[in-house]
BADOLO-486818 format. One record per residue (C-alpha): residue in one letter; x negated, y negated, z negated. Coordinates in Angstrom, 2 decimals. Layout:
REM residues N
(r 'A'; (X; Y; Z));
...
//
This chain:
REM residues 441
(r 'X'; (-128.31; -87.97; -93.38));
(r 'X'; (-125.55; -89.66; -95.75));
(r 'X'; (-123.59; -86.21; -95.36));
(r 'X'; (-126.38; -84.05; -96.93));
(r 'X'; (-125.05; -84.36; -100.28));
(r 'X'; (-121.34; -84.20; -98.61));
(r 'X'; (-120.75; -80.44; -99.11));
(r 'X'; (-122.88; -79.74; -102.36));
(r 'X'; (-119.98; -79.05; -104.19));
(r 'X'; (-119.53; -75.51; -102.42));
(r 'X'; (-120.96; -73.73; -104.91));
(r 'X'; (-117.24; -74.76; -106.31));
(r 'X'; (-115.36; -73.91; -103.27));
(r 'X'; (-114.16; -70.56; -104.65));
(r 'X'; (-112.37; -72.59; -107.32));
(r 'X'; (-110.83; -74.96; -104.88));
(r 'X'; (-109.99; -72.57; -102.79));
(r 'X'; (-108.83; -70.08; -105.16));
(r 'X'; (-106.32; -73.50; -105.72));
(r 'X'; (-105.28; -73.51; -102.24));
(r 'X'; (-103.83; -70.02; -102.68));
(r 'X'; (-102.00; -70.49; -105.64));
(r 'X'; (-99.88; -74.47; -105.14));
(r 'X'; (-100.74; -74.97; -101.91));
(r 'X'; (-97.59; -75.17; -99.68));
(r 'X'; (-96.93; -74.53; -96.41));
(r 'X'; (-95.33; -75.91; -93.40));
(r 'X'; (-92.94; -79.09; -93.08));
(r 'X'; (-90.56; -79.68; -95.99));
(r 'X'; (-86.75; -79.97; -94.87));
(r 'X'; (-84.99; -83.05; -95.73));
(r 'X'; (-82.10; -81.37; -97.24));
(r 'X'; (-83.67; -79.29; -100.19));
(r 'X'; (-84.15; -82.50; -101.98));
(r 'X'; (-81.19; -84.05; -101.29));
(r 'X'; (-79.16; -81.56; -103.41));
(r 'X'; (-81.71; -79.49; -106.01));
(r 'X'; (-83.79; -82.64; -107.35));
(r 'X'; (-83.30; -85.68; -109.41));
(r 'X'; (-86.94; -86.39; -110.33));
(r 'X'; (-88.30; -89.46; -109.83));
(r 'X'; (-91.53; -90.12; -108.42));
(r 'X'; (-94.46; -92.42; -107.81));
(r 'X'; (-96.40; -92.70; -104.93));
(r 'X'; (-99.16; -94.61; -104.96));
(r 'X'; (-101.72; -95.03; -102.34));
(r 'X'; (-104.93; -97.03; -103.73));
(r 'X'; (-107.55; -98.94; -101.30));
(r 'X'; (-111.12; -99.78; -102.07));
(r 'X'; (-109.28; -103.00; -103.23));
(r 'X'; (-105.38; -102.79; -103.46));
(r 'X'; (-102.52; -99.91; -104.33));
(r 'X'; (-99.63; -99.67; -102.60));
(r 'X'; (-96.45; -98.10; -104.59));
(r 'X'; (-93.30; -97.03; -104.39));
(r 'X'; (-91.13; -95.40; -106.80));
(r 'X'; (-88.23; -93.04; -105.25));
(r 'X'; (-85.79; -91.27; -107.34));
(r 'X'; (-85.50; -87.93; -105.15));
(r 'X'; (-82.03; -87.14; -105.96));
(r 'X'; (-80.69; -88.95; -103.29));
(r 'X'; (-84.47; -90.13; -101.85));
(r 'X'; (-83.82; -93.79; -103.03));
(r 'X'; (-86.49; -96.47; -103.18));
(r 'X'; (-85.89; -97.68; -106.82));
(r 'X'; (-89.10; -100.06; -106.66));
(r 'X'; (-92.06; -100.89; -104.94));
(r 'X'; (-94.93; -103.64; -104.09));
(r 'X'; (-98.94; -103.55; -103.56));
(r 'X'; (-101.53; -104.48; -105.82));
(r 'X'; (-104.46; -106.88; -103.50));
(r 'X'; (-108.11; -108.26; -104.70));
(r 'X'; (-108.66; -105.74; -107.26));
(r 'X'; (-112.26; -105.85; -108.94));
(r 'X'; (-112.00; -109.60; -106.85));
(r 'X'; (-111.09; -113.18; -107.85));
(r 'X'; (-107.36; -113.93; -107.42));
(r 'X'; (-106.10; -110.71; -107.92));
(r 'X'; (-102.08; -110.37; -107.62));
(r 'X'; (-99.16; -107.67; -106.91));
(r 'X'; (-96.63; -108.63; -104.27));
(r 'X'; (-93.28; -106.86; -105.79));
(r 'X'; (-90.39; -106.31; -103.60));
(r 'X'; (-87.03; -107.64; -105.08));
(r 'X'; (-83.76; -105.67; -104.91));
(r 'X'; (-82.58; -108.41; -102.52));
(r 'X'; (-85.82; -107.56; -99.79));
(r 'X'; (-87.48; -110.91; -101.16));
(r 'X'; (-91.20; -110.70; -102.47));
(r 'X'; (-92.40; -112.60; -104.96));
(r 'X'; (-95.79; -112.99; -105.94));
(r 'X'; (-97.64; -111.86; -109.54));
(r 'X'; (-101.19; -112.96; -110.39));
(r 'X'; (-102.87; -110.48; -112.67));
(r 'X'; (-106.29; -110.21; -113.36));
(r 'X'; (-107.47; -106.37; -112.30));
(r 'X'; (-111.13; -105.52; -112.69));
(r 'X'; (-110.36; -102.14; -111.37));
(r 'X'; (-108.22; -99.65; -110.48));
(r 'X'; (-107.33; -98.92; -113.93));
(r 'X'; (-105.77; -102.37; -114.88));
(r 'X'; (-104.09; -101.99; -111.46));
(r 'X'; (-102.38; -99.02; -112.09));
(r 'X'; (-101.27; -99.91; -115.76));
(r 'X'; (-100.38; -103.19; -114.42));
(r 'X'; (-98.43; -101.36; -112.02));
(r 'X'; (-96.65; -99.19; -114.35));
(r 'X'; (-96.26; -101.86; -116.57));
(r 'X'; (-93.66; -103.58; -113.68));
(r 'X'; (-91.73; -100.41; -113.46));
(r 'X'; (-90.77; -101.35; -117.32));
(r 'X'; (-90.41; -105.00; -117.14));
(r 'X'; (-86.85; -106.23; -117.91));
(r 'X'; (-87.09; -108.68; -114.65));
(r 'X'; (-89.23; -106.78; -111.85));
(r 'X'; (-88.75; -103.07; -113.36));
(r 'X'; (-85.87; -99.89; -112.76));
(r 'X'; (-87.33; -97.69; -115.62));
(r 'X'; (-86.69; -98.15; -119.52));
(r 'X'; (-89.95; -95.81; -120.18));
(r 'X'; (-92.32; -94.24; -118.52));
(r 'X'; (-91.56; -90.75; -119.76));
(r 'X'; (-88.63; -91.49; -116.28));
(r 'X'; (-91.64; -90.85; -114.28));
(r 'X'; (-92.00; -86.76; -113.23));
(r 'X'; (-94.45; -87.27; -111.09));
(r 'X'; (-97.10; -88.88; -109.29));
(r 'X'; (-98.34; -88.60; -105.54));
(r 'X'; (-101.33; -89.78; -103.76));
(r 'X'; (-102.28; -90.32; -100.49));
(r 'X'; (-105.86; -89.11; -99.90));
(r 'X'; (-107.67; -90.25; -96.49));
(r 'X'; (-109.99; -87.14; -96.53));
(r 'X'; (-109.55; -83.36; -97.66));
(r 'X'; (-112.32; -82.41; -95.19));
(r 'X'; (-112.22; -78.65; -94.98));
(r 'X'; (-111.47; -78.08; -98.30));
(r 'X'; (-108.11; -79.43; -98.53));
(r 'X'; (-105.89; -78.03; -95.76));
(r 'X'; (-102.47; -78.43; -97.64));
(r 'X'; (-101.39; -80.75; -100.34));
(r 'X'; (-101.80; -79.60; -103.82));
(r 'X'; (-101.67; -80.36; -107.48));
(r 'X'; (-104.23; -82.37; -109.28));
(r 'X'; (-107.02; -80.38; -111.08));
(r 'X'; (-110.32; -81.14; -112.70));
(r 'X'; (-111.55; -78.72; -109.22));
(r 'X'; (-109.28; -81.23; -107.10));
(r 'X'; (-110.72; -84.31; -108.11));
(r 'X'; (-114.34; -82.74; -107.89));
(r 'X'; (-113.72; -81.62; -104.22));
(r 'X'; (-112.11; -85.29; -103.44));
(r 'X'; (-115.68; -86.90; -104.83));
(r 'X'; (-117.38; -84.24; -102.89));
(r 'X'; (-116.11; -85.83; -99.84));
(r 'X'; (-116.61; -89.43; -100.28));
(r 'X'; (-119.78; -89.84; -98.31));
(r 'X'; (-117.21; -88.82; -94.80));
(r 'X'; (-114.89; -91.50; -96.24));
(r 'X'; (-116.75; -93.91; -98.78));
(r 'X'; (-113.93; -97.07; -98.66));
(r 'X'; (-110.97; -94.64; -98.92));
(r 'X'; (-111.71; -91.86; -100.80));
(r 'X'; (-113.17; -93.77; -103.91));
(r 'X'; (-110.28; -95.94; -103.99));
(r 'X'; (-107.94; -93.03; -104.14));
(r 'X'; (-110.33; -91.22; -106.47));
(r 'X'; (-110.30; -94.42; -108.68));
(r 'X'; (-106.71; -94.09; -108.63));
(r 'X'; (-106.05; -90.81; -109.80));
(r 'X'; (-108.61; -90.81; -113.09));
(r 'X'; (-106.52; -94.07; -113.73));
(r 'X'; (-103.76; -92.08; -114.10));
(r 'X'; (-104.84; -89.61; -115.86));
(r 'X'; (-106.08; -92.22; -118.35));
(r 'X'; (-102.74; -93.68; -118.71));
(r 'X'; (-100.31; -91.34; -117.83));
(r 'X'; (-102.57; -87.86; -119.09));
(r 'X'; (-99.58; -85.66; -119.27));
(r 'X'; (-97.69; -86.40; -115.75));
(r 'X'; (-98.67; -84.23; -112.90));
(r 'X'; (-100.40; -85.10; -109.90));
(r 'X'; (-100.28; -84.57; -106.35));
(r 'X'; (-102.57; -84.82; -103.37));
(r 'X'; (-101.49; -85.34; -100.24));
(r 'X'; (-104.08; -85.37; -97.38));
(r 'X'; (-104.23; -87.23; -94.56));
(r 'X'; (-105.88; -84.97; -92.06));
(r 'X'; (-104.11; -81.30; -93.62));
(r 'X'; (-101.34; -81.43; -91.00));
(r 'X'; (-104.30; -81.44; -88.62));
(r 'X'; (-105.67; -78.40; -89.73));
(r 'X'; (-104.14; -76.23; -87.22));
(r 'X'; (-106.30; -77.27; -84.63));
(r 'X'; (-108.28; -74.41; -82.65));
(r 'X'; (-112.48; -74.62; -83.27));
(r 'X'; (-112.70; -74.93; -79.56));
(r 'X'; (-110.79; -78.50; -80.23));
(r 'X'; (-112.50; -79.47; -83.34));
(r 'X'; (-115.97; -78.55; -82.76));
(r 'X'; (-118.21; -81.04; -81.54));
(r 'X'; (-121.18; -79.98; -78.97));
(r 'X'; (-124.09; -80.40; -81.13));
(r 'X'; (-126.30; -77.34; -82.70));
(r 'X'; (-123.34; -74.96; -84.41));
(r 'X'; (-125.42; -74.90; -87.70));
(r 'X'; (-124.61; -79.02; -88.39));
(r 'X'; (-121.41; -77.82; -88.93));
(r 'X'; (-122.07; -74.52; -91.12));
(r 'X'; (-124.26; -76.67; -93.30));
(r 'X'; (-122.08; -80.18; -92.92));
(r 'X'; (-119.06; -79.33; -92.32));
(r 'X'; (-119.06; -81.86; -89.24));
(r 'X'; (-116.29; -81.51; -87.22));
(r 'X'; (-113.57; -83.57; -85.85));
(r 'X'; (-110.62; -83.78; -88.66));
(r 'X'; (-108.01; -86.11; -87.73));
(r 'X'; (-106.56; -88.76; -89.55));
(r 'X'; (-102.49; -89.85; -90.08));
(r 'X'; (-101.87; -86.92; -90.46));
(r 'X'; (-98.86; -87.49; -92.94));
(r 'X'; (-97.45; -89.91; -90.22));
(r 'X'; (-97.31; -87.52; -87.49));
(r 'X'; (-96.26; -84.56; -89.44));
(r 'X'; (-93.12; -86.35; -90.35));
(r 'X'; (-92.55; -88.40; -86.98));
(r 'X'; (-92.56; -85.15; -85.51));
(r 'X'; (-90.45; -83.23; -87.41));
(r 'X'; (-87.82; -85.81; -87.66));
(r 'X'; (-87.81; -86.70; -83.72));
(r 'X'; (-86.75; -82.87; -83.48));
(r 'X'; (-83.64; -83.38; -86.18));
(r 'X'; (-82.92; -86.95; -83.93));
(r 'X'; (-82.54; -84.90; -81.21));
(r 'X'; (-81.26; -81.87; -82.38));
(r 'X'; (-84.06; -79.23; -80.68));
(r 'X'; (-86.17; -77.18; -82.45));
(r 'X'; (-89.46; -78.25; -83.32));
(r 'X'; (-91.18; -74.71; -82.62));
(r 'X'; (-90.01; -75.10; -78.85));
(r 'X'; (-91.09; -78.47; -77.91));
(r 'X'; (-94.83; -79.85; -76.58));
(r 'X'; (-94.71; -83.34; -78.56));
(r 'X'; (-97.15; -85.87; -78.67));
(r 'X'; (-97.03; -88.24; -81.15));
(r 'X'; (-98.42; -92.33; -80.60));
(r 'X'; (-99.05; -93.64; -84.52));
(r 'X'; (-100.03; -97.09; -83.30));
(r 'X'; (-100.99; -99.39; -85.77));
(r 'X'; (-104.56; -101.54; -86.49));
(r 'X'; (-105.57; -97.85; -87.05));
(r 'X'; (-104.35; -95.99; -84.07));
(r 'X'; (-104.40; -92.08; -83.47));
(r 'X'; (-102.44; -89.81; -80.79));
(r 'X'; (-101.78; -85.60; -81.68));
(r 'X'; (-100.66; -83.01; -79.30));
(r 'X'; (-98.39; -80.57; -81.24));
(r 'X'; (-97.46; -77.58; -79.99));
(r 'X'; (-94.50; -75.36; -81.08));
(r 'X'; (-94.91; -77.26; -84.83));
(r 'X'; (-98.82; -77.15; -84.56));
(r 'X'; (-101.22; -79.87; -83.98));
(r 'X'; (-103.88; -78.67; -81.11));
(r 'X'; (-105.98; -81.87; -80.84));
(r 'X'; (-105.96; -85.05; -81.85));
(r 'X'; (-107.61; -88.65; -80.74));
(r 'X'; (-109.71; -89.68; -84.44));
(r 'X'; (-112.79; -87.56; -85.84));
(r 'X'; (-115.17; -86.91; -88.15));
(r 'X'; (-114.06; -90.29; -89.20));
(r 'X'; (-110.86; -92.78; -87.90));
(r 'X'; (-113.67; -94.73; -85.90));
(r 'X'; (-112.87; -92.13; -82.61));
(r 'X'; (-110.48; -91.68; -79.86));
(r 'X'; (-107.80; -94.76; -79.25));
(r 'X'; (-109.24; -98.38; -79.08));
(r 'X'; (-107.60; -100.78; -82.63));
(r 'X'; (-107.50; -103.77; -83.88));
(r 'X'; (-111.07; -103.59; -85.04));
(r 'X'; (-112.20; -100.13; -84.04));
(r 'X'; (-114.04; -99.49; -81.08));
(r 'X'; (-112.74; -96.08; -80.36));
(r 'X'; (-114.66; -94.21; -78.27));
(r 'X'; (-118.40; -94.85; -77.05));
(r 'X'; (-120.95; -93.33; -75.97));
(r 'X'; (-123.58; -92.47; -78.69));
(r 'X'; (-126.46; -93.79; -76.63));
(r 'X'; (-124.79; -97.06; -76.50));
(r 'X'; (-124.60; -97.08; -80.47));
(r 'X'; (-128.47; -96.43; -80.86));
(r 'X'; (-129.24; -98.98; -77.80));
(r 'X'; (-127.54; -101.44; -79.61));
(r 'X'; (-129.10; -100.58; -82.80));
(r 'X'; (-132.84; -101.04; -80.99));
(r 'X'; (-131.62; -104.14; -79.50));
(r 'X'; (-129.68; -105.78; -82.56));
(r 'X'; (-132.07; -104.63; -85.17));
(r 'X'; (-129.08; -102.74; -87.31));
(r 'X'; (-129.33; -100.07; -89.33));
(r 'X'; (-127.28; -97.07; -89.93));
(r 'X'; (-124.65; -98.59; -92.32));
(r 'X'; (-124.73; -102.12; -90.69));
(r 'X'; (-123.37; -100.46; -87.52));
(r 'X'; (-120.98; -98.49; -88.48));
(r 'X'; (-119.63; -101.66; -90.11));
(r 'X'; (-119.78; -103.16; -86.92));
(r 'X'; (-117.78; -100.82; -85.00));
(r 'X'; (-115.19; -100.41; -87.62));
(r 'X'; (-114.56; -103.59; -88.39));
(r 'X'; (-115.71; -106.08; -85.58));
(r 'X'; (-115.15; -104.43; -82.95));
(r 'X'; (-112.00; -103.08; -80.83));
(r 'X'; (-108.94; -105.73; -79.45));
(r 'X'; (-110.73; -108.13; -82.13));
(r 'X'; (-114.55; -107.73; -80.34));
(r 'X'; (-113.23; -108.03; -77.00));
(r 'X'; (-110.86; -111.33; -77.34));
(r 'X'; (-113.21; -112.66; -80.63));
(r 'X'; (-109.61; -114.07; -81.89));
(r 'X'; (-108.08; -111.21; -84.01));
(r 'X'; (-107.17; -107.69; -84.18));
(r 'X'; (-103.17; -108.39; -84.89));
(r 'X'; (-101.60; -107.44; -81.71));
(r 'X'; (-99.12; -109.68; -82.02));
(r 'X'; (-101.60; -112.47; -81.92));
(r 'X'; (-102.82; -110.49; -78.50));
(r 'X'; (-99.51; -110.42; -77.47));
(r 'X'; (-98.73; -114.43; -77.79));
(r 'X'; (-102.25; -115.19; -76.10));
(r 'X'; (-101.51; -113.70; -73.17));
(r 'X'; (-98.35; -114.73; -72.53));
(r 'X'; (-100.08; -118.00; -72.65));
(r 'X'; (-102.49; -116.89; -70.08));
(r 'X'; (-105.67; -116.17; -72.43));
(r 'X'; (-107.64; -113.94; -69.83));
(r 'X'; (-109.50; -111.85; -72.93));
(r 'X'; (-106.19; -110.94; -74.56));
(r 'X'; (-104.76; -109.98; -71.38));
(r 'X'; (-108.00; -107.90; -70.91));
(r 'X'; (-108.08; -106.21; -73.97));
(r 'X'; (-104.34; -105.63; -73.63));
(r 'X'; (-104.96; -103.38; -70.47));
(r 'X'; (-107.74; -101.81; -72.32));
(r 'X'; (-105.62; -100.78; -75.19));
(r 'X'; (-102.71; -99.36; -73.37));
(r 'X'; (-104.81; -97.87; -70.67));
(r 'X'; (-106.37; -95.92; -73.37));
(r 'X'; (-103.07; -94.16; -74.97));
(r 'X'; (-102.18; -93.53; -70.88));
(r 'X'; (-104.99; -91.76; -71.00));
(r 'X'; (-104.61; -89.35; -74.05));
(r 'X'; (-101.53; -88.94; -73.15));
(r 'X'; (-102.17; -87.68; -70.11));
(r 'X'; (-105.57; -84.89; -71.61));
(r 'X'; (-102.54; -84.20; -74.49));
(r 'X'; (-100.05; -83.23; -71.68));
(r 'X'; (-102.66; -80.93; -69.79));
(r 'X'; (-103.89; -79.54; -73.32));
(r 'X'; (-100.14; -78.28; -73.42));
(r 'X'; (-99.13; -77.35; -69.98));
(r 'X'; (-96.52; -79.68; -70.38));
(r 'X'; (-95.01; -82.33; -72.74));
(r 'X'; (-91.11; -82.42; -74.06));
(r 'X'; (-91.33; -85.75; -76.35));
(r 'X'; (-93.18; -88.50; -76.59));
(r 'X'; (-93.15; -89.97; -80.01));
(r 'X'; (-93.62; -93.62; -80.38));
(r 'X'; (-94.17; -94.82; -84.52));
(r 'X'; (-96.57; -97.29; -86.84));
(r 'X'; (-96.35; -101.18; -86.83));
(r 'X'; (-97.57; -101.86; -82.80));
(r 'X'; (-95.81; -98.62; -81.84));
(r 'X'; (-92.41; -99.32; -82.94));
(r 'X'; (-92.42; -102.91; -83.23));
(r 'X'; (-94.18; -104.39; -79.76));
(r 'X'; (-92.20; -103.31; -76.67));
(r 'X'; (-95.02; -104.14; -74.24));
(r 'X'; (-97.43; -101.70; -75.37));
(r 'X'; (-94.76; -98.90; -75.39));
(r 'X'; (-93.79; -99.54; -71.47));
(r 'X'; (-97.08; -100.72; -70.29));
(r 'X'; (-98.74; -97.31; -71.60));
(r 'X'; (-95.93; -95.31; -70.14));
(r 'X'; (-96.02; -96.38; -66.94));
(r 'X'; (-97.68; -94.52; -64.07));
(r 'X'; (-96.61; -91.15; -66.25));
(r 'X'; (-94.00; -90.39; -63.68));
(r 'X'; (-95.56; -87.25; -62.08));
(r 'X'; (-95.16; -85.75; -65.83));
(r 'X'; (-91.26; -86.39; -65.98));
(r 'X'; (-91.34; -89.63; -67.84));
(r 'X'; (-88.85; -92.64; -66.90));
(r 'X'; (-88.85; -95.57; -69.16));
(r 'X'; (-84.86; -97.78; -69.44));
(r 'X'; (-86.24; -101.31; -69.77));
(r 'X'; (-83.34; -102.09; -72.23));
(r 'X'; (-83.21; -99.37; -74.72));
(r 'X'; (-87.27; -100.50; -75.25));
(r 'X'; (-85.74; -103.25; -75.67));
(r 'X'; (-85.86; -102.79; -79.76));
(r 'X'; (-87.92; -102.96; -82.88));
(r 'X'; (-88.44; -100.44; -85.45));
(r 'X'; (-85.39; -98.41; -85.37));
(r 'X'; (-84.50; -94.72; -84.38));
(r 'X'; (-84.46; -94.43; -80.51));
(r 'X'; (-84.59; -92.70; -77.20));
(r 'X'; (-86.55; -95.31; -75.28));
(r 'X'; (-86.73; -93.12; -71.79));
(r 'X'; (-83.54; -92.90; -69.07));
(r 'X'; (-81.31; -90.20; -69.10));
(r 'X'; (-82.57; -88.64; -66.14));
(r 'X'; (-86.13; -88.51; -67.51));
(r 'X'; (-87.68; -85.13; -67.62));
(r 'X'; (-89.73; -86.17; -71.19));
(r 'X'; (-88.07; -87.84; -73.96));
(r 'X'; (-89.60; -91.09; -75.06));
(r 'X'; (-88.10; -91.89; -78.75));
(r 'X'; (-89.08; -94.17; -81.21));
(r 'X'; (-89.18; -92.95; -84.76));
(r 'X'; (-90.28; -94.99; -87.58));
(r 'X'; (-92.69; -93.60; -89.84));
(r 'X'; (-92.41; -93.01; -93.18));
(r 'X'; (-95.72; -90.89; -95.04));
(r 'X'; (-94.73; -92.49; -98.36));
(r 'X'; (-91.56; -90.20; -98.75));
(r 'X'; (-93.42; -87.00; -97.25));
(r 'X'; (-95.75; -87.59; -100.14));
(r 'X'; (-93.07; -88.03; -102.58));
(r 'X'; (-91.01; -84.30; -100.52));
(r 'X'; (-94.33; -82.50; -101.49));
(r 'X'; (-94.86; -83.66; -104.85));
(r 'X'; (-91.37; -82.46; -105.89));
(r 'X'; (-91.81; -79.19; -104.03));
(r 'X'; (-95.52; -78.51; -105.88));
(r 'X'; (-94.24; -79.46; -109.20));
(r 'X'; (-90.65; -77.58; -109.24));
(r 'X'; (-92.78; -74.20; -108.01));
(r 'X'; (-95.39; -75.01; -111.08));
(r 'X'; (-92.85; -75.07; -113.33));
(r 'X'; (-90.94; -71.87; -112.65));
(r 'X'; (-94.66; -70.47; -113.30));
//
């Protein structure tokens, strides 16, 4: 099994965990405490297998000063896409060989007289990652450590593409920028409030004791925030509403929160379960995976590649995984987009409806990520038939692209709002909290 060597690193979990207790914070950060106590400026950067994405905010007033994405490192025609004051881009080929000469490359914008904010470097207080997978280890964000970085390695083999690339980009940090403190921020900690009844899977109990496999939840960071801020929108209190939150993108994921608290959610051991994307299959039955293994001839790593990245709204049309491309076929009568189309809004009926029963009950429905807030069809196809749980759609307020709103009529029992998400400024909320409490120490 590729997740034997997953979990050697207990014989450090002490340490880690001895971590956790000490900079780990806790609960949902309020808006407000940065708005008025901080000026730091911070970078958050969150690095691919092949590309970092940045953005530099200065946290006084929560202001994007900068930001682009780095694409094709360690590949041929390597370039950053920078983001002009004015909302242009303009593209900057730079040879990267890795995530190193990304990151200084990177940095090296932030100073340059014609795409940069920052006269030095030294402007920079901080720097936060996203990080795909924290396992069990990581349940809250925290400061980097030697201990950090070990347990983020430890868990590459649950999330080889993401976690290397976000382990790449930390050491390049702390190459170039060795004394600037680091945060993690994990995308499955806000997750980490689910009930073992909900994350367990039914196999032999000792696979997870010795594996730690277990279902973890992924976009995390994206439904933490959507969540809290759909509760400021509308003025209730987040510890008395049943929410579930839709973060549909080409990666897709729904959560049932509870009173503040996630109790399930739709992705896994890895983001390959629950909701069919743009080129994940969702879920399928494991005999169908090995059937197709005996009758394709692939092996292990072969088909997970397979159903990661070939399968989904792009396997069943064999055109693309972009919904919008989905969208324009069938409106021009393409009988496989129009298929796949029920398919993937049948699917988010569905949790929806297990998310509502999980609760008793649902308050808010939470619509966010690139399909979710920007493709109007998916939001009122997957809502319909939801009337028995107090949910009326208004065709014209879902009428609207990527901007703060209730969707649902008045006289709906369940709010339907749009919120767009943003997980690069919760990163950026916790890094300033973690490093302002480390430095009272």
């Amino acid at each position: 099994m590729v997740f034997l060597s997953l979990f050697a690193f207990s014989c450090s979990l002490f340490v880690i965990e001895t971590v956790h207790h000490s900079i780990f914070i806790f609960g949902i950060i309020q808006h407000s405490i940065f708005n008025t106590q901080h000026s730091m400026k911070v970078l958050v950067l969150n690095c691919g297998s092949s590309s970092i994405k940045y953005k530099l905010y200065d946290m006084s007033n929560e202001s994007v000063l900068a930001q682009g994405g780095a694409e094709r490192i360690g590949l041929d025609e390597a370039f950053v896409k920078v983001t002009m004051p004015d909302g242009s881009k303009e593209k900057l080929m730079h040879d990267m060989p890795t995530h190193k000469e990304g990151v200084k490359f990177v940095l090296d914008l932030l100073v340059d007289d014609k795409y940069g904010c920052l006269n030095s470097l030294d402007e920079i207080d901080a720097v936060g990652h996203r990080i795909v997978q924290g396992g069990d280890l990581f349940e809250k964000s925290c400061i980097v450590t030697p201990d950090v970085e070990k347990g983020i390695e430890s868990l590459i083999d649950l999330a080889p593409v993401h976690n290397k690339g976000h382990l790449a980009g930390i050491k390049a940090v702390d190459a170039l920028m060795p004394q600037t403190p680091q945060v993690t921020v994990f995308d499955n900690a806000f997750h980490s409030t689910m009930p073992p009844y909900a994350f367990l899977y039914a196999v032999p109990y000792e696979f997870y004791k010795k594996w730690h496999v277990r279902r973890y939840g992924f976009h995390g960071t994206s439904h933490r925030y959507v969540s809290q801020r759909v509760c400021e929108f509308l003025g209730v209190d987040i510890k008395t509403q049943k929410i579930i939150t839709c973060h549909i993108g080409n990666g897709a994921s729904v959560a049932a929160i509870k009173y503040g608290k996630v109790i399930d959610t739709s992705m896994g051991l890895t983001p390959l379960a629950g909701l069919m994307m743009g080129s994940r299959c969702g879920d399928i039955d494991p005999s169908a995976v090995t059937y197709l293994m005996q009758k394709t001839g692939m092996g292990p790593q072969e088909m997970a590649d397979f159903l990661n990245k070939k399968s989904g709204v792009l396997g069943i049309t064999g055109m693309s995984s972009d919904m919008r491309d989905i969208e324009n076929a069938d409106n021009e009568g393409n009988e496989m987009a129009h298929l796949a189309l029920q398919m993937y809004n049948y699917r988010i009926k569905k949790y929806i409806g297990a998310y509502a029963a999980a609760m008793n009950g649902v308050d808010i429905i939470v619509w966010t990520a690139g399909v979710g807030e920007n493709q109007e069809g998916v939001r009122w196809d997957a809502c319909q038939g939801l009337e028995y749980l107090g949910v009326k759609m208004d065709r014209q307020r879902n009428h609207c692209r990527s901007v703060e709103q209730v969707l649902s009529a008045d006289d709906s029992k369940v709010k339907v709002v749009m919120i767009p998400t943003d997980e690069e400024i919760v990163i950026a909320r916790d890094t300033v909290a973690l490093v302002s409490e480390a430095q009272k120490k």
